[in-house]
C-alpha positions in Angstrom: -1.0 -40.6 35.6 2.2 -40.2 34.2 1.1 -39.6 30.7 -1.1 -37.1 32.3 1.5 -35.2 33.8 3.6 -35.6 30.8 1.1 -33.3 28.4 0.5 -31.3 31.3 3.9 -30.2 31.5 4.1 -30.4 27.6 1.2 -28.0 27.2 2.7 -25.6 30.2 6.0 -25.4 27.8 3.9 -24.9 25.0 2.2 -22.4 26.1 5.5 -20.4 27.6 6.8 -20.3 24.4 3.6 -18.1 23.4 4.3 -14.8 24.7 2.5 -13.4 22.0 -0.8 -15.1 21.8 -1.3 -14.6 25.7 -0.7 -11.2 25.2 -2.6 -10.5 22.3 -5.4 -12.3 24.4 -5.1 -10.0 27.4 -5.4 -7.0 25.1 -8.7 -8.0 23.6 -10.2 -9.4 26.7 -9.2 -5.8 28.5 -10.6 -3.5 25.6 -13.7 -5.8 25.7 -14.3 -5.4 29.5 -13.4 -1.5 29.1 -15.9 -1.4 26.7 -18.4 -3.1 28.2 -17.8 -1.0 31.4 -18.3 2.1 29.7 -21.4 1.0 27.8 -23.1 -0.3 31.4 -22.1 3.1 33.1 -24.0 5.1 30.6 -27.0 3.6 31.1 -26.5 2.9 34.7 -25.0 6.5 35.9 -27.8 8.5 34.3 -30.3 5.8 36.5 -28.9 6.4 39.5 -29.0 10.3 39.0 -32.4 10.3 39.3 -33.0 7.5 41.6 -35.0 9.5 44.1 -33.0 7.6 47.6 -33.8 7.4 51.0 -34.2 11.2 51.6 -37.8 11.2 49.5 -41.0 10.0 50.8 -41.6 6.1 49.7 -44.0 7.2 47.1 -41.0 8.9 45.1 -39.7 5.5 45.1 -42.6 4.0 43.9 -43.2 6.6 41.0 -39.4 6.4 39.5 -40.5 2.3 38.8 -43.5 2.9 38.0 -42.2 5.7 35.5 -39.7 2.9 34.5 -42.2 0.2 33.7 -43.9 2.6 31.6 -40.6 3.7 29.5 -39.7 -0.1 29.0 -43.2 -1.5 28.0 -44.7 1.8 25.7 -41.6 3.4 24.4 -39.1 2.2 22.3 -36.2 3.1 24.8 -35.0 -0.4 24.9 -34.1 -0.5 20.7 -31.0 1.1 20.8 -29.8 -0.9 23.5 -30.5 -4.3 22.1 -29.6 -3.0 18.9 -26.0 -2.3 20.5 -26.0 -5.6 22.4 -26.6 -7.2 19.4 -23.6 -5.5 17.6 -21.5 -6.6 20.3 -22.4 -9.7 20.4 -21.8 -9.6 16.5 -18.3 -8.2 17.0 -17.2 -11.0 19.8 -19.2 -14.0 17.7 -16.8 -12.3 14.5 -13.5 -11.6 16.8 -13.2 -14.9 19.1 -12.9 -17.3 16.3 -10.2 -14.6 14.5 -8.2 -15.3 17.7 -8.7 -19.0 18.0 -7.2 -18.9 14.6 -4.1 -17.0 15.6 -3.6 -19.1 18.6 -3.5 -22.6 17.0 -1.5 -21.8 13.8 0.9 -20.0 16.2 1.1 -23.5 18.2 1.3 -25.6 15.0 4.1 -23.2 13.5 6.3 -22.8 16.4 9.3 -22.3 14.0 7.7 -18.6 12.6 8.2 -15.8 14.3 5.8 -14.8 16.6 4.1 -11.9 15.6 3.7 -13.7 11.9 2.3 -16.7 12.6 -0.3 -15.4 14.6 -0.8 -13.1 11.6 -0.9 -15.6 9.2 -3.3 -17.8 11.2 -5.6 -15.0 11.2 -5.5 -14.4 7.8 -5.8 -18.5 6.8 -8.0 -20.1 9.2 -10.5 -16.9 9.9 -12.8 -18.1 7.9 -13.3 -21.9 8.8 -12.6 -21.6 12.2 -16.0 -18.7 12.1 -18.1 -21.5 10.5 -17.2 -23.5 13.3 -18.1 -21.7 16.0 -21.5 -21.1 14.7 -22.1 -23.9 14.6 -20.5 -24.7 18.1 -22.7 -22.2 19.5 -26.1 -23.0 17.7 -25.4 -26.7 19.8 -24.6 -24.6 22.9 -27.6 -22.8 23.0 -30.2 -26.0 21.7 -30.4 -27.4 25.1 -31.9 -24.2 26.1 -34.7 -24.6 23.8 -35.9 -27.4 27.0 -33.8 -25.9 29.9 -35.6 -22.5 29.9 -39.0 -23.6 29.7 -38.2 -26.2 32.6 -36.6 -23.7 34.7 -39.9 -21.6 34.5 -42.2 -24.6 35.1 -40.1 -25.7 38.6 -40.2 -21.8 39.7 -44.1 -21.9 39.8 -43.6 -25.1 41.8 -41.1 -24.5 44.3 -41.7 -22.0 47.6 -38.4 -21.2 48.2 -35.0 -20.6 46.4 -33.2 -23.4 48.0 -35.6 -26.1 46.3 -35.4 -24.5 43.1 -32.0 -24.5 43.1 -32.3 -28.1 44.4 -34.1 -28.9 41.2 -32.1 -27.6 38.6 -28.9 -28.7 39.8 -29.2 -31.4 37.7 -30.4 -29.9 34.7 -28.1 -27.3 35.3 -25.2 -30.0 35.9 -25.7 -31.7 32.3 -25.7 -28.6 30.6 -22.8 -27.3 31.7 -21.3 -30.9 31.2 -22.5 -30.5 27.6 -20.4 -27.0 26.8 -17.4 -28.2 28.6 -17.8 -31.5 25.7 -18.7 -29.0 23.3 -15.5 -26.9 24.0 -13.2 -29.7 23.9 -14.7 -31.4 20.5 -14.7 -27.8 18.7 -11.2 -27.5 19.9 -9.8 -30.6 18.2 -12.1 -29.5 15.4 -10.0 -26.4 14.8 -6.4 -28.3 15.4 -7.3 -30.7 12.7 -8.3 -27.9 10.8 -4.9 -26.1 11.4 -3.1 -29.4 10.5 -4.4 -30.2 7.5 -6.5 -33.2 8.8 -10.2 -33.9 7.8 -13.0 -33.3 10.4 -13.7 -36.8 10.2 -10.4 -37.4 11.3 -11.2 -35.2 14.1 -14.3 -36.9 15.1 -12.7 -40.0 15.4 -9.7 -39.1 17.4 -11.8 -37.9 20.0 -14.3 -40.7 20.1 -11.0 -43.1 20.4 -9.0 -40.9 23.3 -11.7 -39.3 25.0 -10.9 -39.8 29.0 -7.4 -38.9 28.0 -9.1 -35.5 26.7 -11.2 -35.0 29.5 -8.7 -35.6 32.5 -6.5 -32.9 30.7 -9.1 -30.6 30.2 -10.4 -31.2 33.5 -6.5 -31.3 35.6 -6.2 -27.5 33.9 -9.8 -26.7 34.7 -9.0 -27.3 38.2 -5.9 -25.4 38.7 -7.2 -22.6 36.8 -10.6 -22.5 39.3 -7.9 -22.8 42.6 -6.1 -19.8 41.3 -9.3 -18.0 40.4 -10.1 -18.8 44.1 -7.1 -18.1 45.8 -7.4 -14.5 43.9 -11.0 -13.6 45.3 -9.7 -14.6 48.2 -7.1 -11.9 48.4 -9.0 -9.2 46.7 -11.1 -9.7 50.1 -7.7 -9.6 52.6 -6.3 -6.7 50.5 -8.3 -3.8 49.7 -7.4 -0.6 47.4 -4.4 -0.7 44.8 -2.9 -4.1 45.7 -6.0 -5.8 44.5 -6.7 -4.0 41.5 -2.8 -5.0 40.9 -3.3 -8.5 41.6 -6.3 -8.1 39.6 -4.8 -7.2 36.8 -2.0 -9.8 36.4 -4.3 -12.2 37.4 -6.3 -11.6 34.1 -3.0 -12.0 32.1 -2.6 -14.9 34.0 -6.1 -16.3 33.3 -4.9 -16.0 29.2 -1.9 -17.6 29.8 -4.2 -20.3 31.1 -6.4 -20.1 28.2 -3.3 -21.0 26.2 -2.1 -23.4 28.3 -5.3 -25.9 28.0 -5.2 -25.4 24.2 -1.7 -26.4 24.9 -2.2 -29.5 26.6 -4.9 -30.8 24.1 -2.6 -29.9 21.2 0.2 -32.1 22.9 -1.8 -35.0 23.3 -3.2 -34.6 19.4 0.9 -34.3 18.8 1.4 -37.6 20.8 -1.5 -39.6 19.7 -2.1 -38.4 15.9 
């Protein structure tokens, strides 16, 4: 327990000392959600223009989904909106790794000034830390390849919601078991990476302190899913401008989280490699 608390606090001073990689984080997490907000509003806004309301007969109603239907299975009004999900999802699948690279060299290089070393990690680790997470997420998404098709079969079985749910709780359970594994081994994949060590190397160090790596991914889970709690919470209690403050350093919090658990991981590969 004391160990624990040990790379816990480690990682939390770590992290503190990263100003710039928390920031730079907040930045691209807010110009992703802007963007995504303003892609959703206009196909959303223009909807809800024409959505007839309560003021028009029921067959109005009836005719704007029926109109609908039509446009989504005859036309090709769908393209250019998978075509621009599928950019986006290009751009993040390019720009997460990018930062992942910056993060960790900034960590492993703690004597460089800030703005450089995240730079320079950028510039050196771009590249294999991409190749990594493509393959990270082709082993993410596998299990679907099972999950979905058994998630259809129990919805023809089950008559209500609650014993559906019932049913894939396990299912559902592993899987997201599986990407919080998949998070933590990628992770040490990359630190090796940024130190010079082999991925074998990697492999092995995780196989040999594994429950030390999961009770200090899971300890920063937790506080990071009270404090994501505890803000809900008060966006309820306080309404208006006060929440969309709290909002709003709570998502620069939430990086400096992010930071912190890479933190803690890197102090126990410090401690143990």
């Amino acid at each position: 327990m004391n160990a624990l608390r040990n790379r816990i606090s480690h990682g939390w001073s770590i992290a503190w000392k990263q100003p710039f990689a928390v920031i730079a984080l907040f930045v691209y997490h807010l110009a992703w959600g802007v963007l995504l907000y303003k892609l959703i509003q206009s196909v959303v806004l223009p909807l809800l223009h024409r959505y007839p309301g309560e003021v028009l007969p029921r067959e109005a109603v009836q005719l704007f989904w029926i109109e609908g239907q039509f446009q989504l299975m005859k036309t090709d009004l769908l393209q250019p909106y998978l075509w621009w999900a599928l950019g986006l999802l290009a751009l993040r699948a390019v720009l997460h790794p990018v930062l992942n690279a910056g993060v960790l060299y900034s960590l492993h290089n703690r004597d460089l000034n800030a703005g450089y070393r995240f730079v320079e990690g950028v510039r050196r680790l771009s590249v294999p830390f991409f190749s990594l997470y493509v393959l990270q997420l082709l082993m993410t998404l596998a299990p679907l390849y099972w999950l979905l098709p058994y998630a259809a079969g129990q919805y023809i079985k089950h008559s209500s919601y609650l014993s559906y749910g019932k049913a894939l709780l396990l299912p559902l359970g592993i899987f997201i078991l599986w990407v919080f594994l998949l998070q933590l081994l990628f992770l040490f994949l990359q630190i090796a990476k940024t130190a010079g060590r082999s991925s074998l190397y990697a492999l092995i160090f995780v196989a040999r302190h594994l429950p030390a790596i999961l009770a200090a991914g899971a300890a920063v889970a937790v506080v990071s899913l009270l404090v994501s709690a505890a803000v809900m919470a008060s966006s309820y209690l306080w309404a208006g401008f006060l929440a969309l403050l709290g909002y709003q350093a709570y998502r620069l919090l939430q990086m400096f989280f992010k930071v912190w658990a890479i933190g803690t991981q890197y102090a126990l590969w410090i401690e143990k490699a």
